[in-house]
MDAnalysis code that builds the backbone (N, CA, C; Angstrom):
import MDAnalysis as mda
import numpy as np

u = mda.Universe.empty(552, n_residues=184, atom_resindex=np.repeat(np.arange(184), 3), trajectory=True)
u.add_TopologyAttr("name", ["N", "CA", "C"] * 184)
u.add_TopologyAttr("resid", np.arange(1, 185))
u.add_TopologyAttr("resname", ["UNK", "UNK", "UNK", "UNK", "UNK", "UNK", "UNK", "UNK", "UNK", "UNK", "UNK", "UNK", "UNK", "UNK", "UNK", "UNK", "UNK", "UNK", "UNK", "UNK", "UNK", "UNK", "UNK", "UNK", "UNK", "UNK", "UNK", "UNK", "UNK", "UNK", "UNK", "UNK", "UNK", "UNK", "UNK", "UNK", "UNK", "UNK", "UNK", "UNK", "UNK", "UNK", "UNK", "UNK", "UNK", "UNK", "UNK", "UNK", "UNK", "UNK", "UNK", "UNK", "UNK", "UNK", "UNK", "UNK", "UNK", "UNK", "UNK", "UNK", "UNK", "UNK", "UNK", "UNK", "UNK", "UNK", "UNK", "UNK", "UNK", "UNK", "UNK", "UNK", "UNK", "UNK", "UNK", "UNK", "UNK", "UNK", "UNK", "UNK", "UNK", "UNK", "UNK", "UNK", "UNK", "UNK", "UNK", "UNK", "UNK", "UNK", "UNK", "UNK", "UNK", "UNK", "UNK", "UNK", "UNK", "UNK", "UNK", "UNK", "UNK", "UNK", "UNK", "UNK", "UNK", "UNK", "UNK", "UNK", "UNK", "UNK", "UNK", "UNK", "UNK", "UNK", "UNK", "UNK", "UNK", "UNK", "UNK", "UNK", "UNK", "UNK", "UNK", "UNK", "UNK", "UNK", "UNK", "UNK", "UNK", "UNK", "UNK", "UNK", "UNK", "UNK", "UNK", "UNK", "UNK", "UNK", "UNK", "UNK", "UNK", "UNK", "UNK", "UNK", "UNK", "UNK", "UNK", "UNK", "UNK", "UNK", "UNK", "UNK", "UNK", "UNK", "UNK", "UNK", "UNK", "UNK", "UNK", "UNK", "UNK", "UNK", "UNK", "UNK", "UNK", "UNK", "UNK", "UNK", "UNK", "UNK", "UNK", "UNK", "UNK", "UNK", "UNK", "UNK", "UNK", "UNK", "UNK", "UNK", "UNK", "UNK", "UNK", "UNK"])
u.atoms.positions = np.array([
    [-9.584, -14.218, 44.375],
    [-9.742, -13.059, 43.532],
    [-9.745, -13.519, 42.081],
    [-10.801, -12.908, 41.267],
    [-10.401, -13.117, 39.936],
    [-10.342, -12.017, 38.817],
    [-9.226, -12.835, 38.041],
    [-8.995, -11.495, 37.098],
    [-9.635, -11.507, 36.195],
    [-9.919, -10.500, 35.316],
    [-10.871, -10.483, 34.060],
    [-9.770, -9.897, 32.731],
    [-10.088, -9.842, 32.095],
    [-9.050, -10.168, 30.852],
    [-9.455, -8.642, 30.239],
    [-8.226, -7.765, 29.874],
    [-8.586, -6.576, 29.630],
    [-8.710, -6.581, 27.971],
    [-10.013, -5.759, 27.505],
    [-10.337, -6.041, 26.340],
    [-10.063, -4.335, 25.495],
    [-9.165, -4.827, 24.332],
    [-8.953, -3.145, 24.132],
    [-10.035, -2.822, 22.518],
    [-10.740, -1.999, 22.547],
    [-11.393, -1.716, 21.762],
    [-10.695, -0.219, 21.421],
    [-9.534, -0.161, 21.011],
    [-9.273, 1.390, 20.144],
    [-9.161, 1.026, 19.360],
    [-9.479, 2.106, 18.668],
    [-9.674, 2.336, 17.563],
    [-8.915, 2.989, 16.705],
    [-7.617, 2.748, 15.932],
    [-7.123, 3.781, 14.869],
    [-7.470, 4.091, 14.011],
    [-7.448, 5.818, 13.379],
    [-8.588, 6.212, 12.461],
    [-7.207, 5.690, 11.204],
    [-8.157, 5.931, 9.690],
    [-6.879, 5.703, 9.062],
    [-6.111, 6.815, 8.335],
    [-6.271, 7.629, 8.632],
    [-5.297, 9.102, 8.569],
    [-4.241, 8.419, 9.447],
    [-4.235, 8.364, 10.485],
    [-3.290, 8.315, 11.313],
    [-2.461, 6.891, 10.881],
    [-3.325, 5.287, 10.778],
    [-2.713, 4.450, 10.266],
    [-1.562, 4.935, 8.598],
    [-2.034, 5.499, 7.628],
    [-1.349, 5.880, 7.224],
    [-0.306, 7.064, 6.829],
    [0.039, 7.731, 8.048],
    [0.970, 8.425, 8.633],
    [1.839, 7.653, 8.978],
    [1.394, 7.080, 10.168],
    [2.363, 5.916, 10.835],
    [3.530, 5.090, 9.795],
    [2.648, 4.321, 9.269],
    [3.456, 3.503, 7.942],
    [4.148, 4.079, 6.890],
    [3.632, 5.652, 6.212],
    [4.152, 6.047, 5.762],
    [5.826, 6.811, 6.010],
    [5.685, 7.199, 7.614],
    [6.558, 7.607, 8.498],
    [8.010, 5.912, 8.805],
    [6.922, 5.447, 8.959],
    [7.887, 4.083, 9.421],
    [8.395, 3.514, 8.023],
    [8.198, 3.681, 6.710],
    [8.984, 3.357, 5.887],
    [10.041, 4.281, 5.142],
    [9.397, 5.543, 5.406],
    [10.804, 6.695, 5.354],
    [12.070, 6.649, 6.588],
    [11.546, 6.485, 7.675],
    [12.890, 6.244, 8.827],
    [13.479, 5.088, 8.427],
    [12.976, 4.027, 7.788],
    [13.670, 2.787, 7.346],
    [14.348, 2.818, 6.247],
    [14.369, 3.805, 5.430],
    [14.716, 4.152, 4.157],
    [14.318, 3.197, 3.320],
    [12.822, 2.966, 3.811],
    [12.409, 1.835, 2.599],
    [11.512, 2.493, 1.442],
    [11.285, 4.094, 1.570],
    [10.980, 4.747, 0.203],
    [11.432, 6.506, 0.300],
    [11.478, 6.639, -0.448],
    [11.895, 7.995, -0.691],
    [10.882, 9.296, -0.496],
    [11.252, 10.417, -0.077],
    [10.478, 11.318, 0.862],
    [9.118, 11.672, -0.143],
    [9.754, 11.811, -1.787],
    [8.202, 12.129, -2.282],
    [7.127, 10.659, -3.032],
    [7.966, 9.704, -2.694],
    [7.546, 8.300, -3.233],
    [6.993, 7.536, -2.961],
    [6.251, 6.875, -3.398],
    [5.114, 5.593, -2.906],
    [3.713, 6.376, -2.091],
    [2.952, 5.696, -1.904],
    [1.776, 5.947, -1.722],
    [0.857, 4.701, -0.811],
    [0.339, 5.088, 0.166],
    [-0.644, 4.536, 0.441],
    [-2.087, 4.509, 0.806],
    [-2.676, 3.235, 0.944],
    [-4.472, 3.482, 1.122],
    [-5.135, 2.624, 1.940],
    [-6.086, 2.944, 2.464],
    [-7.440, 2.200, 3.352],
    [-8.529, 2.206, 2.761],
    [-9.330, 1.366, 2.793],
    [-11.090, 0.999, 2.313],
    [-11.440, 1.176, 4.252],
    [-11.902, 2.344, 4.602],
    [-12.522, 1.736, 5.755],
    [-14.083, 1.123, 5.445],
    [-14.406, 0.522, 6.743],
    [-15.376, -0.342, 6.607],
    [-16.770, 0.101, 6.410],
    [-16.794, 1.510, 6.311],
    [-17.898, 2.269, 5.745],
    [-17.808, 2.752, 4.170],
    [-16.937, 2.297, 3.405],
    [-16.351, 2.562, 2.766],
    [-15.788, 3.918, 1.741],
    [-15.583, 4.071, 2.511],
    [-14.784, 5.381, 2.281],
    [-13.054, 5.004, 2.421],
    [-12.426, 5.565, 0.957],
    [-10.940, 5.384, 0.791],
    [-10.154, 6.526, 0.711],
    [-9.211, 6.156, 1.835],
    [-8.512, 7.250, 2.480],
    [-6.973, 6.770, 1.279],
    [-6.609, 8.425, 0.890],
    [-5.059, 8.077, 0.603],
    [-4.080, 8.927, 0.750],
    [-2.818, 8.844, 0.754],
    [-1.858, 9.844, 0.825],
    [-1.579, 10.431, -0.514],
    [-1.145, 11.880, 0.398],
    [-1.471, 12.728, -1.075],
    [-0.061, 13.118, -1.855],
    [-0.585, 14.027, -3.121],
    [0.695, 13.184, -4.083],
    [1.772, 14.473, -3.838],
    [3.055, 13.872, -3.833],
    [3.965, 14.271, -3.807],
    [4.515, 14.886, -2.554],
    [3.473, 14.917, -1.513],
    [4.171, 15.270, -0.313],
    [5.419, 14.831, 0.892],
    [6.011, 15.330, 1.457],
    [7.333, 14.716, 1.964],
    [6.376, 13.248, 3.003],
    [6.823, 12.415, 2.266],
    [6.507, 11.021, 3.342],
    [6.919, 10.961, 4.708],
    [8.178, 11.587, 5.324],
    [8.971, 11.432, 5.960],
    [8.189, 12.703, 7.205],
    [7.302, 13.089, 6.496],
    [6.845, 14.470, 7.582],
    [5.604, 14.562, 7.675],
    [4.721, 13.603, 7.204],
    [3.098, 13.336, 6.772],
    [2.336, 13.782, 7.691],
    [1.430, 14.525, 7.514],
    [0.550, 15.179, 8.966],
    [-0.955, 14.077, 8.462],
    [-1.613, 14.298, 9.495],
    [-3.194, 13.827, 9.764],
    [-4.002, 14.233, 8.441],
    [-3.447, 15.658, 8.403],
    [-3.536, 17.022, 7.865],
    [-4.213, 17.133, 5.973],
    [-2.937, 15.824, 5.862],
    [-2.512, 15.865, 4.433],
    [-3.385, 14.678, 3.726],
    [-3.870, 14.113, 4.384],
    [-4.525, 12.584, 3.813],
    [-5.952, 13.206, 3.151],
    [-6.073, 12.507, 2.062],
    [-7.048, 12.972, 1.191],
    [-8.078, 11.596, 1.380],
    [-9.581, 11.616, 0.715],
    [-10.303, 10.775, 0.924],
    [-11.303, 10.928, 0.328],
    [-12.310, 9.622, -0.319],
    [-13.511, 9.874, -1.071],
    [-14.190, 8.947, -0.369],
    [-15.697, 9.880, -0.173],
    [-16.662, 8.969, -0.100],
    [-17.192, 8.185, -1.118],
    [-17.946, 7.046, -0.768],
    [-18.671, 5.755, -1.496],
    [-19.296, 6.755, -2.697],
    [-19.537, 6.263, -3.778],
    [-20.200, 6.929, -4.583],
    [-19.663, 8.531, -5.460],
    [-18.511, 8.903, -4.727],
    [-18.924, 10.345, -4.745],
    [-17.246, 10.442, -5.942],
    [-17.205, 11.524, -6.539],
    [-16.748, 11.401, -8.111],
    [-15.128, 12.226, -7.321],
    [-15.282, 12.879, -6.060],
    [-14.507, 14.529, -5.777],
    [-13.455, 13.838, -4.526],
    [-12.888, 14.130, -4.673],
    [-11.746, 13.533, -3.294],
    [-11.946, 15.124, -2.316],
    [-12.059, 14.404, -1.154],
    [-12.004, 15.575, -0.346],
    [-10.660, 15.827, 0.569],
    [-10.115, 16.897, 1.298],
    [-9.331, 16.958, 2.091],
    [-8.091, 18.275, 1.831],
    [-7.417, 18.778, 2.119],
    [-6.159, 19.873, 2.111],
    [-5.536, 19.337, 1.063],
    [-5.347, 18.572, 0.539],
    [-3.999, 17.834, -0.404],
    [-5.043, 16.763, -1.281],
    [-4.244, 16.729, -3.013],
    [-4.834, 15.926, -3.774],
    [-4.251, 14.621, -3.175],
    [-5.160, 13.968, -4.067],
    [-4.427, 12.368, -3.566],
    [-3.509, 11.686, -4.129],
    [-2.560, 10.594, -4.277],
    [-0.965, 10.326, -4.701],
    [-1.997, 10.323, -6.239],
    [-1.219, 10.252, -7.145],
    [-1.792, 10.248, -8.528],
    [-1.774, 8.562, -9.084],
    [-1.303, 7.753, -8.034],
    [-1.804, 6.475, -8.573],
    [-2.757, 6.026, -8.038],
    [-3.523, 6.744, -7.063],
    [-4.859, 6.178, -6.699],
    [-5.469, 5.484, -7.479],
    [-5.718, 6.081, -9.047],
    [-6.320, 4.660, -9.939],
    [-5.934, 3.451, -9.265],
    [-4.812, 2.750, -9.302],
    [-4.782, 1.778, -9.465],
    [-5.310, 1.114, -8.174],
    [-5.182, 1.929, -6.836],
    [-5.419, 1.785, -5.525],
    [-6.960, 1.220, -5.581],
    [-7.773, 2.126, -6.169],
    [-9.270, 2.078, -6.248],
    [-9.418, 0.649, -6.927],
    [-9.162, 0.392, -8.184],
    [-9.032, -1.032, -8.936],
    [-9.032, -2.042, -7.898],
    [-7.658, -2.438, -7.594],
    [-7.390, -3.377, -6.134],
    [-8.877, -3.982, -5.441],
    [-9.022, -2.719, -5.068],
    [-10.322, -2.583, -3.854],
    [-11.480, -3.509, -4.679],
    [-12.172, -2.658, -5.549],
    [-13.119, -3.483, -6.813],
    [-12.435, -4.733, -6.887],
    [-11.495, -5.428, -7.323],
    [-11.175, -6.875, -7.816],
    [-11.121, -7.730, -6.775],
    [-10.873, -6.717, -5.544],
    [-10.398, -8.028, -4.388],
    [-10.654, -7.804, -3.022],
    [-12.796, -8.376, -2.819],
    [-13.172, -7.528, -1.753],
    [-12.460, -8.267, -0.402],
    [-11.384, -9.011, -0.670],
    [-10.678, -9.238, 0.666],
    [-9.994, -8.131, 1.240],
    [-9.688, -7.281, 0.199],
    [-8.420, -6.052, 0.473],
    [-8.936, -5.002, 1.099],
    [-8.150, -4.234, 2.070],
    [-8.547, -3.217, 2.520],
    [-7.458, -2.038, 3.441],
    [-6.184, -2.550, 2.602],
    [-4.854, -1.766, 2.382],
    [-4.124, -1.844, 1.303],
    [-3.464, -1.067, 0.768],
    [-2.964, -1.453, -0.086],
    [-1.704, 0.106, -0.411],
    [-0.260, -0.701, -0.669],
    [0.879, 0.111, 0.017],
    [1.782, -0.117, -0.934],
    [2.426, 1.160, -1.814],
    [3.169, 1.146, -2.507],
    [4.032, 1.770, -2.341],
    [5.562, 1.024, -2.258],
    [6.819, 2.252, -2.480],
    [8.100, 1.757, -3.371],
    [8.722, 2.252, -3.188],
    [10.311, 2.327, -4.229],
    [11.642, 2.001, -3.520],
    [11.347, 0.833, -2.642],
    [12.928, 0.409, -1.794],
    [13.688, -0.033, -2.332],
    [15.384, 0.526, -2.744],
    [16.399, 0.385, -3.248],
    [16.472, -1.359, -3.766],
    [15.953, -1.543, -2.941],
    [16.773, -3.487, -2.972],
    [15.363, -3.990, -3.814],
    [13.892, -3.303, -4.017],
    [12.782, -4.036, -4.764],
    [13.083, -3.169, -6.192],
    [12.772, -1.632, -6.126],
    [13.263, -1.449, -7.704],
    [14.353, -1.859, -8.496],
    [15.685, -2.540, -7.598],
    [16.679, -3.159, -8.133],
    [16.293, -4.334, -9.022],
    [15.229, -4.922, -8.661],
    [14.486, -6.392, -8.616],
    [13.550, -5.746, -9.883],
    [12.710, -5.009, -9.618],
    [11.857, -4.114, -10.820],
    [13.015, -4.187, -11.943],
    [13.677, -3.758, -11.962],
    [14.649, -2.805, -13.119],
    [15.368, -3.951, -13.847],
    [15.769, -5.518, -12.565],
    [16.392, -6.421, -13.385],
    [15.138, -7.464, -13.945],
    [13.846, -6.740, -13.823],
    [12.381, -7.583, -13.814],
    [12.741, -9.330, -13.226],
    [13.412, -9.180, -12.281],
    [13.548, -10.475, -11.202],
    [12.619, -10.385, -10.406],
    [12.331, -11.513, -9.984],
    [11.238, -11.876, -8.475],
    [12.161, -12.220, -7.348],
    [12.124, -11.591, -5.955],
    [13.031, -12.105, -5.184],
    [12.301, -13.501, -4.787],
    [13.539, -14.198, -4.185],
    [12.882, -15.892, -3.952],
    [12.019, -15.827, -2.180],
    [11.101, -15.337, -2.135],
    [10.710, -15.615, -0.675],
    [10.724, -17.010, 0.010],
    [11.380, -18.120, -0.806],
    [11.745, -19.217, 0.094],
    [13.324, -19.348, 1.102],
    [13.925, -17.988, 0.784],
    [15.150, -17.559, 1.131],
    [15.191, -17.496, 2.708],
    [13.876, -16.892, 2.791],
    [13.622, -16.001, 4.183],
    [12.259, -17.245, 4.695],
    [12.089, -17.604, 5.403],
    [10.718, -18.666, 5.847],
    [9.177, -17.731, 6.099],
    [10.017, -15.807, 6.607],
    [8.903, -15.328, 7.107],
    [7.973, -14.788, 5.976],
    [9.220, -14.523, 4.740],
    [8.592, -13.986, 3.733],
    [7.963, -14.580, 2.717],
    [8.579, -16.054, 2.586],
    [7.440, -16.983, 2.266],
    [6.078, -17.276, 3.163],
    [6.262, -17.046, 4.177],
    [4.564, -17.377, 5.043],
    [4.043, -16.194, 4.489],
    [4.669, -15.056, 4.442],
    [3.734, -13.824, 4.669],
    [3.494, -13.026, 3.209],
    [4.341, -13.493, 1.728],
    [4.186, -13.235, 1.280],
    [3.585, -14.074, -0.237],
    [3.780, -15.315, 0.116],
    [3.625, -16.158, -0.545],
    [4.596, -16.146, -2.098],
    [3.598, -16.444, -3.097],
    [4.999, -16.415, -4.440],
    [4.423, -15.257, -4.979],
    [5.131, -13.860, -5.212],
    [5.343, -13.153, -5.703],
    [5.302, -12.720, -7.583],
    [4.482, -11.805, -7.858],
    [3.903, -11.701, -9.275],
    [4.508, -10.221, -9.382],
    [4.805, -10.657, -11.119],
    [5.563, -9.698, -11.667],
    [4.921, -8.028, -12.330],
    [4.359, -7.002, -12.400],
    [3.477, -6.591, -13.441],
    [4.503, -5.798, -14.165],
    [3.549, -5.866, -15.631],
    [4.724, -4.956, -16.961],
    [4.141, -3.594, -16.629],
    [5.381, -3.218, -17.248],
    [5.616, -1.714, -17.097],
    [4.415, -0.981, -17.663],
    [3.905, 0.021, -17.188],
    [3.262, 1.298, -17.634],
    [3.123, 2.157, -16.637],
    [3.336, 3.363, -17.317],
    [3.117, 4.884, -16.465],
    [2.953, 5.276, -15.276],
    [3.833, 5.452, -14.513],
    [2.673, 5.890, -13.529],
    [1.784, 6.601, -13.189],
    [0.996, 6.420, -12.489],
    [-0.673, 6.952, -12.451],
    [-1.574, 7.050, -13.567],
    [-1.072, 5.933, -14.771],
    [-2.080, 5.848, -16.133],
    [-3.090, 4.611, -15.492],
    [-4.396, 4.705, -16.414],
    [-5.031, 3.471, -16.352],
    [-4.620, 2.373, -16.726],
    [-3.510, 2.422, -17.900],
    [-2.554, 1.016, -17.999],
    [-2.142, 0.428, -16.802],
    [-1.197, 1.648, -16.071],
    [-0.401, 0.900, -14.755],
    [-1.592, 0.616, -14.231],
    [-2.503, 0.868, -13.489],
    [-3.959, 0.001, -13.264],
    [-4.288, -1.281, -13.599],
    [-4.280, -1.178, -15.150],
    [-4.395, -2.652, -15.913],
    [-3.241, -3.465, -15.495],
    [-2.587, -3.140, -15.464],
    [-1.019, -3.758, -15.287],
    [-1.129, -4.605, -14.014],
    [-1.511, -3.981, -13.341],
    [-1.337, -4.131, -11.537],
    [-2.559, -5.207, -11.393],
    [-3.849, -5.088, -12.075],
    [-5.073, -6.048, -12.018],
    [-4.723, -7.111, -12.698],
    [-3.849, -6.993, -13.700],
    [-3.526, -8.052, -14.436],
    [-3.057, -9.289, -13.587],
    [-2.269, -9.057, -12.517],
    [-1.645, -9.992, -11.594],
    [-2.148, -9.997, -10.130],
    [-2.673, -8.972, -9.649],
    [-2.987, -8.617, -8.259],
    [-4.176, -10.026, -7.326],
    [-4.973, -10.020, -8.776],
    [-6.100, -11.218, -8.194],
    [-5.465, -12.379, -8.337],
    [-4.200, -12.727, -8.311],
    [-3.237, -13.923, -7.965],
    [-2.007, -14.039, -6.865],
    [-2.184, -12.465, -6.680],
    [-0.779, -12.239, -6.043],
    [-0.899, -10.728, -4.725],
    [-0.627, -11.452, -3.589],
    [-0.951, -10.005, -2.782],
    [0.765, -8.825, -2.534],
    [1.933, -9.599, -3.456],
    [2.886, -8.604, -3.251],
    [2.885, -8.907, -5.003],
    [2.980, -7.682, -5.196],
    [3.444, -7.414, -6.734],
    [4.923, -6.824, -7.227],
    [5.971, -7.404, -7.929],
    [6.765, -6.208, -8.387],
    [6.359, -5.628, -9.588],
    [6.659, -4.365, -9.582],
    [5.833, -3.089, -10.868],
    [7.318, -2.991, -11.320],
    [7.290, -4.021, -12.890],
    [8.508, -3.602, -13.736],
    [8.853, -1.853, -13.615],
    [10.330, -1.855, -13.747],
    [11.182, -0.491, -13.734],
    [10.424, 0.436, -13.113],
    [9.936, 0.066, -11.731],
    [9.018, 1.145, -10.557],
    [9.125, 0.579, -9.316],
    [8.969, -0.397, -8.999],
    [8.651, -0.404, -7.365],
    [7.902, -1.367, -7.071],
    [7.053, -1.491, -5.849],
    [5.749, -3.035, -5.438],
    [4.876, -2.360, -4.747],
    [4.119, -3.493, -4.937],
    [2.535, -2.753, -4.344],
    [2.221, -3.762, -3.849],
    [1.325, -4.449, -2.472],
    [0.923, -5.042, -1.737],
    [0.112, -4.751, -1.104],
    [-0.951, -5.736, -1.132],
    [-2.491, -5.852, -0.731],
    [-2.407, -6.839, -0.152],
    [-3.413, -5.913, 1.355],
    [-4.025, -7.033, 2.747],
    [-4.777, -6.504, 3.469],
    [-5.040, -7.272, 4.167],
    [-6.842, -6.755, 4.450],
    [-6.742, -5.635, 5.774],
    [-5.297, -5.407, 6.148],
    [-4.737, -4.120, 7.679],
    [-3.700, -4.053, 6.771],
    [-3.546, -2.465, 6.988],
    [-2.684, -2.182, 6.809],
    [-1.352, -2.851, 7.792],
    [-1.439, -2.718, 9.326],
    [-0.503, -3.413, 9.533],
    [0.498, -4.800, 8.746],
    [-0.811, -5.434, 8.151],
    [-0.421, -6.372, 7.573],
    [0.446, -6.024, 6.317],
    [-0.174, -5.233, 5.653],
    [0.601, -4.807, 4.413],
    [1.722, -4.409, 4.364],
    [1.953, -3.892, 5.562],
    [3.327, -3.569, 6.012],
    [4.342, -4.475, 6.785],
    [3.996, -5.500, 6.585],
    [4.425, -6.998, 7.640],
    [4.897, -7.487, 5.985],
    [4.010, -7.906, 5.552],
    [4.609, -8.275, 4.022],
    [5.629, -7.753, 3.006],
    [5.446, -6.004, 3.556],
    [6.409, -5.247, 2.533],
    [7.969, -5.298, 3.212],
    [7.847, -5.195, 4.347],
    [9.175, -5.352, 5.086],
    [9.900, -6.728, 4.591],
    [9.114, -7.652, 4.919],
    [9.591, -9.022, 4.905],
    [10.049, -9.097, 3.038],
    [9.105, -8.911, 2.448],
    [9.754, -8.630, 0.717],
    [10.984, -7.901, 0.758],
])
């Protein structure tokens, strides 16, 4: 008898990918219910994001906002987090990327606020997975500065800390982005 090797072709849409993550970093208490934000480039390109200010911890399908290629208008029930600028930037500077995940965990804005880099040679996984870690200066959130801010370092660095705010991390799955943010 022979066996044949089962091949899984599902597919997760990315509404749902970022539900999931957004959900799995509120049960972890790794951001706060109206805080951080995340995004997808799917491969048609169209960028999906979570919208602003809604409870993270309760995120429906529902709530994810999204623009097509070209098009000026975000569509969907809910605006989108208000740092999307900088989300969109990312995407443009670094066509490797195609997640990109920001939040406010107690132990990284601690790191923000003392503008320290944690040492990812501490941990072996978070050095594989995160490599050396870049700092960006402070500006606004959801201004085109914090944008500038974030490009300023991003095309060197796929985990960022955002002086007196939080980190942002870019990878090409979201799963991944979320493999890196944990491990940070």
């Amino acid at each position: 008898m022979t066996a044949q090797a089962s091949v899984s072709n599902s597919y997760t849409h990315p509404r749902d990918e970022l539900v999931e993550v957004m959900s799995r970093m509120y049960t972890r208490h790794l951001t706060t219910s109206s805080g951080g934000n995340a995004s997808i480039m799917d491969a048609d390109g169209v960028l999906w994001v979570t919208p602003k200010g809604n409870d993270k911890g309760a995120l429906t399908r529902e709530e994810i906002a999204f623009r097509r290629p070209g098009q000026k208008d975000w569509e969907g029930n809910y605006p989108p987090s208000s740092e999307w600028p900088f989300h969109t930037r990312v995407y443009e500077a670094r066509k490797d990327i195609r997640a990109v995940l920001h939040a406010h965990s107690q132990t990284l804005v601690a790191f923000s606020v003392a503008k320290q880099l944690p040492n990812t040679m501490s941990l072996s996984q978070a050095a594989f997975l995160c490599g050396d870690v870049g700092l960006a200066p402070y500006a606004m959130p959801g201004t085109d500065a914090l944008a500038d801010s974030i490009l300023s370092k991003i095309r060197d660095h796929d985990c960022l800390i955002m002086e007196n705010h939080g980190v942002v991390v870019a990878a090409a799955t979201m799963k991944e982005a979320y493999q890196k943010f944990e491990a940070l």
